[in-house]
N, CA, C and O of each residue as an XYZ file, in Angstrom:
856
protein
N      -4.139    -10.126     -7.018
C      -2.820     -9.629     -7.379
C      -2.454    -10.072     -8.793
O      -2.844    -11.140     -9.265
N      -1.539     -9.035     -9.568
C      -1.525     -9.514    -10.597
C      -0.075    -10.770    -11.192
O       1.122    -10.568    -10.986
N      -0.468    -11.587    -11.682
C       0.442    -12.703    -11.432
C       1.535    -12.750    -12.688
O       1.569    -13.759    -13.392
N       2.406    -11.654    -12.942
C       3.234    -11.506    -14.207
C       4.449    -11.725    -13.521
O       5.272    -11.535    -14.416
N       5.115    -12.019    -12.442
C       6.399    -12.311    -12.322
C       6.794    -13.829    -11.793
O       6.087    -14.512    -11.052
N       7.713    -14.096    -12.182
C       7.986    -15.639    -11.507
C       8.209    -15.684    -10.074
O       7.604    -16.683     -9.685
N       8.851    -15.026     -8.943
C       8.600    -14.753     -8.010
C       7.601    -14.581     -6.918
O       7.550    -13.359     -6.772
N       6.945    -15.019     -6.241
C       5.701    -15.049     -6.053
C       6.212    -13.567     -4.979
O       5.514    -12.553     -4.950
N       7.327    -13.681     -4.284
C       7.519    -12.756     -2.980
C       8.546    -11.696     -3.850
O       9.773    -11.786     -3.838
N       7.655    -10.536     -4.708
C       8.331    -10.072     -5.169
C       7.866     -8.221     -4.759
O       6.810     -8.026     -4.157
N       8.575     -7.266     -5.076
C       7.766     -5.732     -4.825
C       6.629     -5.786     -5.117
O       5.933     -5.322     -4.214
N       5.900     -6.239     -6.215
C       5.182     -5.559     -6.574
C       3.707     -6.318     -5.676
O       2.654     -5.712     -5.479
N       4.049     -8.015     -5.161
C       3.471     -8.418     -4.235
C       3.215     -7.908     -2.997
O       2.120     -7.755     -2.455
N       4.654     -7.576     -2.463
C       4.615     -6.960     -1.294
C       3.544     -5.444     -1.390
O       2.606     -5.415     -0.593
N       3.717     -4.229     -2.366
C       2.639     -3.617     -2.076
C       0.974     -4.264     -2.518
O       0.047     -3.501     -2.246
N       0.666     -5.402     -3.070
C      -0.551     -5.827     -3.238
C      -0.896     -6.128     -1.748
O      -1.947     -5.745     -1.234
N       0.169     -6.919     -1.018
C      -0.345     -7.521      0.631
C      -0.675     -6.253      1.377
O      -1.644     -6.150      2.130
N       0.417     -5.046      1.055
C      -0.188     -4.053      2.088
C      -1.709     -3.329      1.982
O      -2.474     -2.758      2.758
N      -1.686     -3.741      0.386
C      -3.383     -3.339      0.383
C      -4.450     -4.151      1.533
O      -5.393     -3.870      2.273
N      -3.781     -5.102      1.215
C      -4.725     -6.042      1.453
C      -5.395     -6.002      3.057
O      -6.563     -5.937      3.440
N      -4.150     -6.069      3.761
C      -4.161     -5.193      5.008
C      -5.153     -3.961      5.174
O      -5.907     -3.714      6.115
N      -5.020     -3.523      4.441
C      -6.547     -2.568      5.166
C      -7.577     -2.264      4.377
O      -8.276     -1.257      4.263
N      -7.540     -3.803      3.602
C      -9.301     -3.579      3.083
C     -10.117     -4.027      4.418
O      -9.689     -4.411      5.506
N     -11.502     -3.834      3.927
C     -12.106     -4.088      4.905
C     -12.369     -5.463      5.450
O     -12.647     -6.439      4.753
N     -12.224     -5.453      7.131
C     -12.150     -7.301      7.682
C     -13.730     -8.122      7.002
O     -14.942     -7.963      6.855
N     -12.623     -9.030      6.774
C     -13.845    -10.165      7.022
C     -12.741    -11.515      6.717
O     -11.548    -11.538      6.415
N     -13.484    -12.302      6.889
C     -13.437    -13.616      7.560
C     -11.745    -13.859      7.194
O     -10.891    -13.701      8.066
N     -11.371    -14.303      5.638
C     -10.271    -14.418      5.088
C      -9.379    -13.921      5.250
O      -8.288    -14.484      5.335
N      -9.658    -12.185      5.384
C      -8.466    -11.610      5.887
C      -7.777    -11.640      6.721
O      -6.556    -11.601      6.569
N      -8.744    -11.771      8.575
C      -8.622    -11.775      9.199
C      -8.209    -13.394      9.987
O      -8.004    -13.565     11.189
N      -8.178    -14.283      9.061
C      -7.901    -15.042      9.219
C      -6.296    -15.094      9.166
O      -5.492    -15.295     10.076
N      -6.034    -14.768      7.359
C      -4.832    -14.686      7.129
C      -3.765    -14.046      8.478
O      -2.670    -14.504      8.806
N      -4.406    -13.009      9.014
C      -3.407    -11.854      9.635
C      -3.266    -12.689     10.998
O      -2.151    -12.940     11.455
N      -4.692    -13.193     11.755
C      -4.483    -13.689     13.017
C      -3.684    -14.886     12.751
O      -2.991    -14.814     13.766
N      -3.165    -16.164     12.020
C      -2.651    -17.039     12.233
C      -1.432    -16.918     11.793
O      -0.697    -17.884     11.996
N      -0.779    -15.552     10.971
C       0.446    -15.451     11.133
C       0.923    -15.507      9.708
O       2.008    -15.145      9.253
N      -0.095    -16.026      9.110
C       0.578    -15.726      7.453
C       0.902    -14.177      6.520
O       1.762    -13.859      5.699
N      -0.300    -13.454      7.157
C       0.271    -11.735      6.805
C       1.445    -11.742      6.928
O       2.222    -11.680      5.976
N       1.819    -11.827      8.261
C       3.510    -11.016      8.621
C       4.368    -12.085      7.920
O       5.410    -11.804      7.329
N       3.960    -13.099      8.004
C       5.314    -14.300      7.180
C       5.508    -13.871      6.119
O       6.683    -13.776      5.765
N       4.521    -13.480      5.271
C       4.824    -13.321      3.283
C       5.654    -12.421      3.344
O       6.754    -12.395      2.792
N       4.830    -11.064      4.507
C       5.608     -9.827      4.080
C       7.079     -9.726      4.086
O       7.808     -9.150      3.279
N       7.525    -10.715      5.661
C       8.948    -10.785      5.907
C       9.834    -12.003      5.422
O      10.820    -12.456      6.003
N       9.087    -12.584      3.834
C       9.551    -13.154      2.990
C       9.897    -12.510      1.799
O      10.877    -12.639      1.066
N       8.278    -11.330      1.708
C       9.017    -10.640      0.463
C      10.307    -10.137      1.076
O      11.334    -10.635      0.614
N      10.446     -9.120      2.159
C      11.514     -8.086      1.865
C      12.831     -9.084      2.382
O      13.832     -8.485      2.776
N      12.841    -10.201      2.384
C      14.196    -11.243      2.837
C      14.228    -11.610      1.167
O      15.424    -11.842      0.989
N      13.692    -11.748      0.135
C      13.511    -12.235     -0.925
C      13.697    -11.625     -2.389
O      14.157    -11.958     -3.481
N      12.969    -10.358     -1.676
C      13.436     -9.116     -3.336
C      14.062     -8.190     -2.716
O      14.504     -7.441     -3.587
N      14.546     -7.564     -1.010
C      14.750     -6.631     -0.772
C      16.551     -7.334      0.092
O      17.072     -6.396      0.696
N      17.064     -8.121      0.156
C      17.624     -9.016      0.647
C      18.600     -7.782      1.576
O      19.143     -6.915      0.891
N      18.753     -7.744      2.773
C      19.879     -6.875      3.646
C      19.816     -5.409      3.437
O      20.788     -4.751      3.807
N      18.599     -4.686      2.784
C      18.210     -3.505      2.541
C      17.762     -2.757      3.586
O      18.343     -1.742      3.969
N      16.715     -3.213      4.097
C      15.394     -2.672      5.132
C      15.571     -3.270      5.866
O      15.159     -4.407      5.638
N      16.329     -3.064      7.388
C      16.498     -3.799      8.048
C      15.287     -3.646      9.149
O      14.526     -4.449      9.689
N      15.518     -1.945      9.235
C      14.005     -1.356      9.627
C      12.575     -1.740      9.728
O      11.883     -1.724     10.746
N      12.214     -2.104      8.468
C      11.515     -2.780      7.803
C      11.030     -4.271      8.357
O       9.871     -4.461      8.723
N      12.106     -5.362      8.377
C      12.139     -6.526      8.749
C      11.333     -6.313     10.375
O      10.249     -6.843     10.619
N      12.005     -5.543     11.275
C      11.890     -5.189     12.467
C      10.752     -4.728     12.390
O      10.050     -5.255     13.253
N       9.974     -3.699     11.537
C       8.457     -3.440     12.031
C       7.331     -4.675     11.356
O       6.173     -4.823     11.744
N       7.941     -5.402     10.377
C       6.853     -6.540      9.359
C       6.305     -7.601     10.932
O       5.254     -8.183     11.202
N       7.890     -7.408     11.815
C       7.453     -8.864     13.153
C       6.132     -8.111     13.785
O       5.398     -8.830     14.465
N       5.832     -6.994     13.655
C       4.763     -6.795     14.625
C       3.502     -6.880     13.929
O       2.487     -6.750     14.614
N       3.361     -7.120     12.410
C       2.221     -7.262     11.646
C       1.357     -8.818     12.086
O       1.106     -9.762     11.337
N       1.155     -8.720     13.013
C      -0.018     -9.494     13.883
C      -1.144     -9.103     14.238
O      -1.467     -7.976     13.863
N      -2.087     -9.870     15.049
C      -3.441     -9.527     15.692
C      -3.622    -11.219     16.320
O      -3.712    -12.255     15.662
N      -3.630    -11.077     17.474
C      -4.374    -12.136     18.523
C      -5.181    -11.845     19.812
O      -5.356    -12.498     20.841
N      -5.830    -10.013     19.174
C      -6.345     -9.602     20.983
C      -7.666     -9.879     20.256
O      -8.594     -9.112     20.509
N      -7.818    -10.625     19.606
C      -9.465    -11.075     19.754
C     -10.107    -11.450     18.437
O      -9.357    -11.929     17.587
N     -11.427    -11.296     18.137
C     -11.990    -12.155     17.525
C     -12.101    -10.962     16.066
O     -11.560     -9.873     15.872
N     -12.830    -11.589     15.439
C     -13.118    -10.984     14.047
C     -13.843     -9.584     14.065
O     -13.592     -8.451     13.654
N     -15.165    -10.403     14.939
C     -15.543     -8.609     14.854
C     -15.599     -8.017     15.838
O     -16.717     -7.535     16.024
N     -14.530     -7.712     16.975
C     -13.722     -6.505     16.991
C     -12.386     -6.122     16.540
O     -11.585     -5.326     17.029
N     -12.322     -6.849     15.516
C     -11.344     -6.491     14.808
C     -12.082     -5.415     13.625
O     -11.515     -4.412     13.194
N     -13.282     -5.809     13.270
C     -14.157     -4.930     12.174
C     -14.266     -4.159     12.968
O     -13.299     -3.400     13.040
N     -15.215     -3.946     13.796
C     -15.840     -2.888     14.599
C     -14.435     -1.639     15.013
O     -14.593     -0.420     15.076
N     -13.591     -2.123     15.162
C     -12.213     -1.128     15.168
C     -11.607     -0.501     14.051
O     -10.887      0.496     14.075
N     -12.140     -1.511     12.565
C     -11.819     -0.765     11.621
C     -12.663      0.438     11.621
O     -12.233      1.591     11.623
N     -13.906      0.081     11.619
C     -15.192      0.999     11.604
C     -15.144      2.226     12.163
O     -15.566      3.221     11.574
N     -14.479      2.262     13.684
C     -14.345      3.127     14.340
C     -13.376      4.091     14.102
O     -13.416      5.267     14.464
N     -12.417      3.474     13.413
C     -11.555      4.493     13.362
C     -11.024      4.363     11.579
O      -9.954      4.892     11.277
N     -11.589      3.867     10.835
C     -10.891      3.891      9.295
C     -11.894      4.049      8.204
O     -11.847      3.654      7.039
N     -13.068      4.903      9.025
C     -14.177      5.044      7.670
C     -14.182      6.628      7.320
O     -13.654      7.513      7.993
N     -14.806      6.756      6.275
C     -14.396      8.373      5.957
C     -15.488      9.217      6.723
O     -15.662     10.383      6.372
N     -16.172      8.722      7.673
C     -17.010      9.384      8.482
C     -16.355      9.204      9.831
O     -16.851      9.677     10.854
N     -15.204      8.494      9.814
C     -14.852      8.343     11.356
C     -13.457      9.510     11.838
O     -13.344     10.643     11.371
N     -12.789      9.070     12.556
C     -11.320     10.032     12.799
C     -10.162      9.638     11.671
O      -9.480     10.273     10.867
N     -10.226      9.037     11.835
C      -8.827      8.466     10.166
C      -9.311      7.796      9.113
O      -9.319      6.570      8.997
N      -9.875      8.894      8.037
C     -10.384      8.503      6.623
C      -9.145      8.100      5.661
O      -8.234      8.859      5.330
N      -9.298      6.792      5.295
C      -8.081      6.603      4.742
C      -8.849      6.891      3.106
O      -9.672      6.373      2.351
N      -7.947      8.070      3.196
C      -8.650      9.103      1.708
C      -7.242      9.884      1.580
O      -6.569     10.231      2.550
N      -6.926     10.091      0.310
C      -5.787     11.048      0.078
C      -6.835     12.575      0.324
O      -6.535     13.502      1.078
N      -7.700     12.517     -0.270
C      -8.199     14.137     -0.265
C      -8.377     14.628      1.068
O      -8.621     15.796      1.371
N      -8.237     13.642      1.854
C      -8.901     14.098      3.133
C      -7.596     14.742      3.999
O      -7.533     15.131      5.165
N      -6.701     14.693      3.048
C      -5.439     14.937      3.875
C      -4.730     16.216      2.463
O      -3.546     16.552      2.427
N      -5.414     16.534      1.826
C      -4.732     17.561      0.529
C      -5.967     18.796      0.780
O      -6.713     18.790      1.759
N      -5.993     19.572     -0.042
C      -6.419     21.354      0.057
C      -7.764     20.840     -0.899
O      -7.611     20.055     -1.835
N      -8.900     21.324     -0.570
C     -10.167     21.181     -1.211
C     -10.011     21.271     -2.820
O     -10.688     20.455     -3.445
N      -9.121     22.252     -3.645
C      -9.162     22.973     -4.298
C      -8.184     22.200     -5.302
O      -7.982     22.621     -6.441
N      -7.544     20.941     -4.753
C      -6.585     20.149     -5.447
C      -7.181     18.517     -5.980
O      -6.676     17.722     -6.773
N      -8.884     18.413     -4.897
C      -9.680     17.130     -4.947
C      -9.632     16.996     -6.169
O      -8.848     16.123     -6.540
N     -10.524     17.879     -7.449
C     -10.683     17.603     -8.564
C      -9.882     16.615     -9.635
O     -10.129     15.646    -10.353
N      -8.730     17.504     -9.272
C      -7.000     16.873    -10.328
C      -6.913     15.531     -9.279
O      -7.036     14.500     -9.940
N      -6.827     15.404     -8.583
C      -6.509     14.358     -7.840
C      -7.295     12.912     -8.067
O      -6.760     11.804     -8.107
N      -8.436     13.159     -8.180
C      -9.370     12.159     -8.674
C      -9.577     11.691    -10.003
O     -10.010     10.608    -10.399
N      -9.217     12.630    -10.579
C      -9.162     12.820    -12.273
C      -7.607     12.505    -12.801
O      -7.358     12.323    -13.993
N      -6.900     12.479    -12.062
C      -5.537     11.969    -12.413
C      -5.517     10.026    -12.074
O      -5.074      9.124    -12.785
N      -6.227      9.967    -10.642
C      -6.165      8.631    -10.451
C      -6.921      7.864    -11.203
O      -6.337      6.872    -11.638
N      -8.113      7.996    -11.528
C      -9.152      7.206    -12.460
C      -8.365      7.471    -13.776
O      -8.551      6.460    -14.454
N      -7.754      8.143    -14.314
C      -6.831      7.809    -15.489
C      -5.428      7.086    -15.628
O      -4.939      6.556    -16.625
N      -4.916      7.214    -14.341
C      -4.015      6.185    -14.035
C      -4.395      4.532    -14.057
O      -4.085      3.620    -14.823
N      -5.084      4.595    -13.034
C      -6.214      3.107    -13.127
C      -6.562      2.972    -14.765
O      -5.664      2.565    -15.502
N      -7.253      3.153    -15.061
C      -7.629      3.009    -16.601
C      -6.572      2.578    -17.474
O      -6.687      1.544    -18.133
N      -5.531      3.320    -17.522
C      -4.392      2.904    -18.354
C      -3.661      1.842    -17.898
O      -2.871      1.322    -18.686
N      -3.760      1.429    -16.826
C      -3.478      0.189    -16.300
C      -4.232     -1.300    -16.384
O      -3.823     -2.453    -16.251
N      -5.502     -0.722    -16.664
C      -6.103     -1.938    -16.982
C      -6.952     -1.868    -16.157
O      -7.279     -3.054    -16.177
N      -7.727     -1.331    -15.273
C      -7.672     -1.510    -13.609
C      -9.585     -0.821    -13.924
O      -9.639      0.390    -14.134
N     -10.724     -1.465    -13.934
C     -11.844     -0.974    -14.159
C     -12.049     -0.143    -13.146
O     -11.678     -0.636    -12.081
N     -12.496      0.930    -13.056
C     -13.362      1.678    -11.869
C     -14.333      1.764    -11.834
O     -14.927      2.451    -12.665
N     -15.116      0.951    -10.619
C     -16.707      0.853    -10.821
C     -16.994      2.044     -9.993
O     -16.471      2.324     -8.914
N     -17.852      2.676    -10.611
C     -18.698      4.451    -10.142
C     -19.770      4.014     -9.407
O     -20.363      4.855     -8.732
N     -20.210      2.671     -9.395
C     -21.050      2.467     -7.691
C     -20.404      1.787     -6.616
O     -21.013      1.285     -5.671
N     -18.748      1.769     -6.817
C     -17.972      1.196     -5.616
C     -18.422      2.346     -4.338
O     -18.815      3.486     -4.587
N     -18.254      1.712     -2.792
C     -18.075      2.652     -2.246
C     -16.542      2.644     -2.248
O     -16.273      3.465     -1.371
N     -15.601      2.264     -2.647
C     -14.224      2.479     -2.396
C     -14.066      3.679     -3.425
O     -14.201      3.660     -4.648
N     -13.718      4.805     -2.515
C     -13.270      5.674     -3.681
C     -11.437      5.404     -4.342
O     -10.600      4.640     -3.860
N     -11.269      6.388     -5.636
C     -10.002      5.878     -6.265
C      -8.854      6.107     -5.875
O      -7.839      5.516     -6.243
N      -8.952      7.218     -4.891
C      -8.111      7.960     -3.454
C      -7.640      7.342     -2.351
O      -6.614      7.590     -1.719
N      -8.598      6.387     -2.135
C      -8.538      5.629     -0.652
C      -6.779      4.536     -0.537
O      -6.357      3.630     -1.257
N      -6.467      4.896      0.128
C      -5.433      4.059      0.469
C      -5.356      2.501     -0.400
O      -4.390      2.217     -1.108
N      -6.286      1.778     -0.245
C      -6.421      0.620     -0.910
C      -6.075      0.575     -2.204
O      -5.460     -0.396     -2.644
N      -6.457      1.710     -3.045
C      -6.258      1.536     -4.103
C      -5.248      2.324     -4.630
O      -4.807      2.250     -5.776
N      -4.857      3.170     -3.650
C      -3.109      3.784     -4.049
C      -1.834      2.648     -3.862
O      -0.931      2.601     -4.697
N      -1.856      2.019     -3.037
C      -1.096      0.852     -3.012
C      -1.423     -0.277     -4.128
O      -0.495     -0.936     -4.597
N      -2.500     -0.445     -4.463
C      -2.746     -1.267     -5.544
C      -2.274     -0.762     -6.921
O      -2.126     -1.479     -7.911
N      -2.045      0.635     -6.853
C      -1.839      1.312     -7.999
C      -0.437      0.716     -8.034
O      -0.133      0.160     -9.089
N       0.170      0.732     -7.378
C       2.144      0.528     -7.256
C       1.990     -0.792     -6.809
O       2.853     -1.016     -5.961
N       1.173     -1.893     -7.032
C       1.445     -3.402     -7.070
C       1.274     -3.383     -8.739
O       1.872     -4.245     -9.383
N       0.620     -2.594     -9.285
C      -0.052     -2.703    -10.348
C       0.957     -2.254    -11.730
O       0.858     -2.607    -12.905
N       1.902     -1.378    -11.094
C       2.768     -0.664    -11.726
C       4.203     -1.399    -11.320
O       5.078     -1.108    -12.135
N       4.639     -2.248    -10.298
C       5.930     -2.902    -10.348
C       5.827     -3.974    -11.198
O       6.665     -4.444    -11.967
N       4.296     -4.422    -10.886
C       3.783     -5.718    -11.815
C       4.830     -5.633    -13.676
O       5.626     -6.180    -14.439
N       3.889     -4.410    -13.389
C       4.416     -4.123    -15.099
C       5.963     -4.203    -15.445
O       6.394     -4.817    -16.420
N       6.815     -3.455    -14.460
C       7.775     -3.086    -14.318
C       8.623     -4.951    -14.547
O       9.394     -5.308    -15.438
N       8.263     -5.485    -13.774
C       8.674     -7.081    -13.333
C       8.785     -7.815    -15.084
O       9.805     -8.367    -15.496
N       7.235     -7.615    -16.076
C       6.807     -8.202    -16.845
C       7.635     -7.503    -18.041
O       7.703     -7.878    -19.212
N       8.132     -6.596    -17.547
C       8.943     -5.489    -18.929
C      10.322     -6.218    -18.958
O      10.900     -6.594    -19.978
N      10.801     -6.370    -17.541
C      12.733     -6.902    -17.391
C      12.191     -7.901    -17.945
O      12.459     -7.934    -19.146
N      11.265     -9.094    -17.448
C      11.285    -10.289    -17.335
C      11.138    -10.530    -19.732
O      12.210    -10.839    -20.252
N      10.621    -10.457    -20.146
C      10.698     -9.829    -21.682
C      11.218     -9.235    -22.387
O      10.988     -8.976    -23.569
N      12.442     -8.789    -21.328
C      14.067     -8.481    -21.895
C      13.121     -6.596    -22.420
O      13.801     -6.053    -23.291
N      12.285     -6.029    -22.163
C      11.630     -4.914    -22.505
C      12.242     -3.356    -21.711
O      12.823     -3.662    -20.670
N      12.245     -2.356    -21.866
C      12.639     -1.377    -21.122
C      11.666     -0.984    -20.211
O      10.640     -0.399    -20.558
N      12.027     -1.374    -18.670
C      11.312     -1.033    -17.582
C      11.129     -0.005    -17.263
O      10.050      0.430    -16.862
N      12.358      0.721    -17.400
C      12.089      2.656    -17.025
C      11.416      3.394    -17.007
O      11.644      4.391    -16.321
N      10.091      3.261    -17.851
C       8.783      3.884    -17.745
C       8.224      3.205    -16.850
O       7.131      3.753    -16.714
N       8.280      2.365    -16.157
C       7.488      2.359    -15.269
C       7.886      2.229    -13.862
O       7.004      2.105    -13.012
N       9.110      2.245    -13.536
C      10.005      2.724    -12.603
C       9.817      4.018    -12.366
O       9.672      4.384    -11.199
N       9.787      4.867    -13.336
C       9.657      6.108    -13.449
C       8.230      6.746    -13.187
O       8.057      7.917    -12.847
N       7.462      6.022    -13.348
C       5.916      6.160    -13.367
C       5.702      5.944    -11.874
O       5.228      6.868    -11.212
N       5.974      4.956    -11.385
C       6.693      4.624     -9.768
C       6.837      5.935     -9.066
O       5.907      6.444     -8.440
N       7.628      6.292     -9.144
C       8.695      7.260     -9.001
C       7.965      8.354     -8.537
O       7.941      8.676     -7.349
N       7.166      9.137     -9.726
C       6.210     10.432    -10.071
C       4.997     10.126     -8.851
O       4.517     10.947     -8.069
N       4.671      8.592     -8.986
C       3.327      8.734     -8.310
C       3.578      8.537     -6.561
O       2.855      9.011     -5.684
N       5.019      7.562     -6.330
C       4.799      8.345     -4.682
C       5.257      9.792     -4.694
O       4.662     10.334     -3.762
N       5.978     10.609     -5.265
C       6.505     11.972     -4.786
C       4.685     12.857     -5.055
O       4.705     14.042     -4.719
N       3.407     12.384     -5.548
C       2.443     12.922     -5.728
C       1.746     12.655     -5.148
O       1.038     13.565     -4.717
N       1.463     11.361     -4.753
C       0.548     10.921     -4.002
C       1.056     10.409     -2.380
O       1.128     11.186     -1.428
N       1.329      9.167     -2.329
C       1.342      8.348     -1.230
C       2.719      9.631     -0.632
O       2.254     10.460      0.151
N       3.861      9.759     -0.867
C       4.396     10.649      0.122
C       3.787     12.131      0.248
O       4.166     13.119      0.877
N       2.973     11.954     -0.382
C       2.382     13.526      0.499
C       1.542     13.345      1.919
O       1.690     13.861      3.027
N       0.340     12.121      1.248
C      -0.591     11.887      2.458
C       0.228     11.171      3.329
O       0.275     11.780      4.398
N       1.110      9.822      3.360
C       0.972      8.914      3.776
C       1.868      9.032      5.676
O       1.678      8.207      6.570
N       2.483      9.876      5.745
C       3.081      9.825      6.738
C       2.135     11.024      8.019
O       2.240     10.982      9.245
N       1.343     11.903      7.259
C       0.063     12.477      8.638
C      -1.049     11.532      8.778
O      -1.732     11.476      9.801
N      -1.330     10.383      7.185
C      -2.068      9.757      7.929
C      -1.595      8.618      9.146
O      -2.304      8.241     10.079
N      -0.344      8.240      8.879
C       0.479      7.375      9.864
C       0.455      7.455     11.207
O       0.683      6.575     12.038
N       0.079      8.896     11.388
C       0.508      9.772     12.462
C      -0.689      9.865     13.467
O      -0.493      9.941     14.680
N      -2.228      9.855     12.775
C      -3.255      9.789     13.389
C      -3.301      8.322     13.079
O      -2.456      8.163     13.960
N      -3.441      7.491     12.781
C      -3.880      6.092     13.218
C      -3.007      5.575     14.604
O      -3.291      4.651     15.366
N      -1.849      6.508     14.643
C      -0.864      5.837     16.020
C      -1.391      6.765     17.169
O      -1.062      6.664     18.351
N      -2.597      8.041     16.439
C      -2.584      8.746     18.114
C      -4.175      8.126     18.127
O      -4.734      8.496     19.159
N      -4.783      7.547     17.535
C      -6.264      7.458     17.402
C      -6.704      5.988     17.586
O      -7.592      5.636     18.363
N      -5.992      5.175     16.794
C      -6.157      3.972     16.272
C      -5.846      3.028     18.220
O      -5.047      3.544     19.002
N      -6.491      1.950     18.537
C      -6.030      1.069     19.881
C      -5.637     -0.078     19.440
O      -4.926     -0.773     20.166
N      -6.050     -0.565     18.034
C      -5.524     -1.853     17.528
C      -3.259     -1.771     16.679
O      -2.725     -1.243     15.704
N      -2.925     -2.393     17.518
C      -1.591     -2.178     17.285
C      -1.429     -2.884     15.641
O      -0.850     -2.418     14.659
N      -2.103     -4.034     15.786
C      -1.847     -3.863     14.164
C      -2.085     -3.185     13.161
O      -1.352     -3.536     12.236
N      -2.895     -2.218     12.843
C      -3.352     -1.246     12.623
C      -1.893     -0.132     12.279
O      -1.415      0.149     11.180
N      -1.577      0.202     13.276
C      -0.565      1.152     14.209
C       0.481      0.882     13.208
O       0.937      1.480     12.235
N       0.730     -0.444     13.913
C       2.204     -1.126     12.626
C       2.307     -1.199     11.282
O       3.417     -0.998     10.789
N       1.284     -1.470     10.508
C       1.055     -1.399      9.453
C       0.950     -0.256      8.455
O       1.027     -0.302      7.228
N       0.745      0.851      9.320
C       0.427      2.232      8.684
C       1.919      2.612      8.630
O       2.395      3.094      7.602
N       2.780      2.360      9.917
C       4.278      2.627      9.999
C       5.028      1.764      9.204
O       6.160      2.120      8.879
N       4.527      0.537      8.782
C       5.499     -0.176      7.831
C       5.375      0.536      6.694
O       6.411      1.053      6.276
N       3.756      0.805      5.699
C       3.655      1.278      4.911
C       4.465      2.897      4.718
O       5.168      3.107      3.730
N       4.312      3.659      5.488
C       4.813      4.972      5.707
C       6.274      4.783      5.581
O       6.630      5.494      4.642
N       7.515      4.019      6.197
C       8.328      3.487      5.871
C       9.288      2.922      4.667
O      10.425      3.045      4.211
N       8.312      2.366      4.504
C       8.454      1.635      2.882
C       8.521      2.122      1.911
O       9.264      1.755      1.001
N       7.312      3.616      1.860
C       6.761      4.714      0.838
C       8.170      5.094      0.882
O       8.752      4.734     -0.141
N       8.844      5.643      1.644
C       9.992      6.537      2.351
C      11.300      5.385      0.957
O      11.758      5.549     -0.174
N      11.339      4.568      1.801
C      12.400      3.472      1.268
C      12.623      3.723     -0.499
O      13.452      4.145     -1.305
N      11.286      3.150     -0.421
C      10.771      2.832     -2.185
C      11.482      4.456     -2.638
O      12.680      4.400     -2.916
N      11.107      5.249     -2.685
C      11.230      6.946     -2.866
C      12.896      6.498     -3.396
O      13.333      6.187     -4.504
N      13.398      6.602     -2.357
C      14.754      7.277     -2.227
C      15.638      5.825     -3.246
O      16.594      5.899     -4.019
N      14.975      4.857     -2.893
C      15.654      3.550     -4.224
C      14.849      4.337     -5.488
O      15.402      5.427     -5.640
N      14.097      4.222     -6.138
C      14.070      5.067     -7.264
C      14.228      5.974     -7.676
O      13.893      6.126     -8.851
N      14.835      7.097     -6.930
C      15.468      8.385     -6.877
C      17.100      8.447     -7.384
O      17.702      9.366     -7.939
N      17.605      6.989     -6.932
C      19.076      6.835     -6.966
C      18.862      6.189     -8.625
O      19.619      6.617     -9.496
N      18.069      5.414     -8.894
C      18.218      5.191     -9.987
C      18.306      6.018    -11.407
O      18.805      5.788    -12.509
N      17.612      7.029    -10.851
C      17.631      7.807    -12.207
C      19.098      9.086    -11.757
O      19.961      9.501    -12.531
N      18.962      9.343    -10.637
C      20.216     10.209    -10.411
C      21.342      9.270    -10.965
O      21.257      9.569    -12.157
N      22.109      8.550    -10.912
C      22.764      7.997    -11.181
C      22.688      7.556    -12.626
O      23.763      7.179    -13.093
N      21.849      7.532    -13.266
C      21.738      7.368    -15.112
C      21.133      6.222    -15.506
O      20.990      5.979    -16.704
């Protein structure tokens, strides 16, 4: 995560953790999530930068747990249900019109880029995948945080905010929400896709008021 604000439990943290959440398990992660520190940060950030906002929110972060078992079936469940060969490819294209993939990929690897953000072309993570659309908007409040915090004009990147969920994450993010809750058996999983889907929603309509309003 990128470390430009004094705040440690700040937005642009909170979407780095939700990445983090569905990279792929292994040991650390799954550590973090089973002993309870996932859901604590998260329902520190939004008590912390979001204070009496999302109350919603608060109420779905308590279910960001996992204690029905061990590590790897916690992998083996990602596997089953969150690879782009399985039932819920967490892929924006996989959820947009064949004919829109091109711009879509070619918009994100230039987003990334101008951010600083390398794209390695032998990742298997493509630049689409969920992981790295949320990283995109940890990556972009970051900035946003480092602009106020330097007395600098944030608005470009509030605004940049802004453009990229009404393009991206709220287009896909609420059908993919929708199959991980009819597909998915791991409830954390379940919750997490609904916090994120939620949040996308939240985030939207707070940066919407900002510029409507002047």
């Amino acid at each position: 995560m990128l470390a430009t604000q004094r705040n440690y439990y700040s937005t642009s943290n909170l979407w780095g953790l939700l990445a983090f959440g569905f990279t792929y398990p292994e040991i650390n992660q799954f550590s973090y999530i089973s002993s309870g520190g996932f859901r604590r940060d998260i329902t520190k950030c939004l008590l912390e930068c979001l204070p009496g906002r999302y109350e919603r929110l608060e109420t779905l972060a308590a279910k960001l747990n996992y204690q029905d078992g061990t590590l790897a079936k916690f992998e083996a469940e990602y596997l089953t249900t969150c690879t782009l060969n399985q039932s819920i490819p967490l892929y924006e294209c996989y959820y947009r019109h064949s004919r829109e993939h091109p711009f879509i990929l070619l918009e994100l690897e230039a987003l990334l880029n101008s951010l600083g953000v390398r794209v390695n072309q032998d990742s298997d993570i493509r630049v689409d995948s969920l992981t790295k659309e949320l990283e995109i908007m940890h990556f972009l409040a970051a900035w946003e945080d480092s602009a106020r915090l330097e007395g600098k004009n944030e608005r470009p990147y509030l605004l940049t905010q802004l453009n990229f969920l009404n393009q991206h994450l709220s287009v896909w993010i609420h059908p993919l929400q929708r199959d991980i809750n009819e597909k998915s058996t791991i409830n954390f999983f379940r919750a997490l896709s609904k916090f994120i889907d939620v949040f996308v929603v939240h985030e939207t309509e707070r940066l919407q008021k900002i510029f409507d309003t002047g």
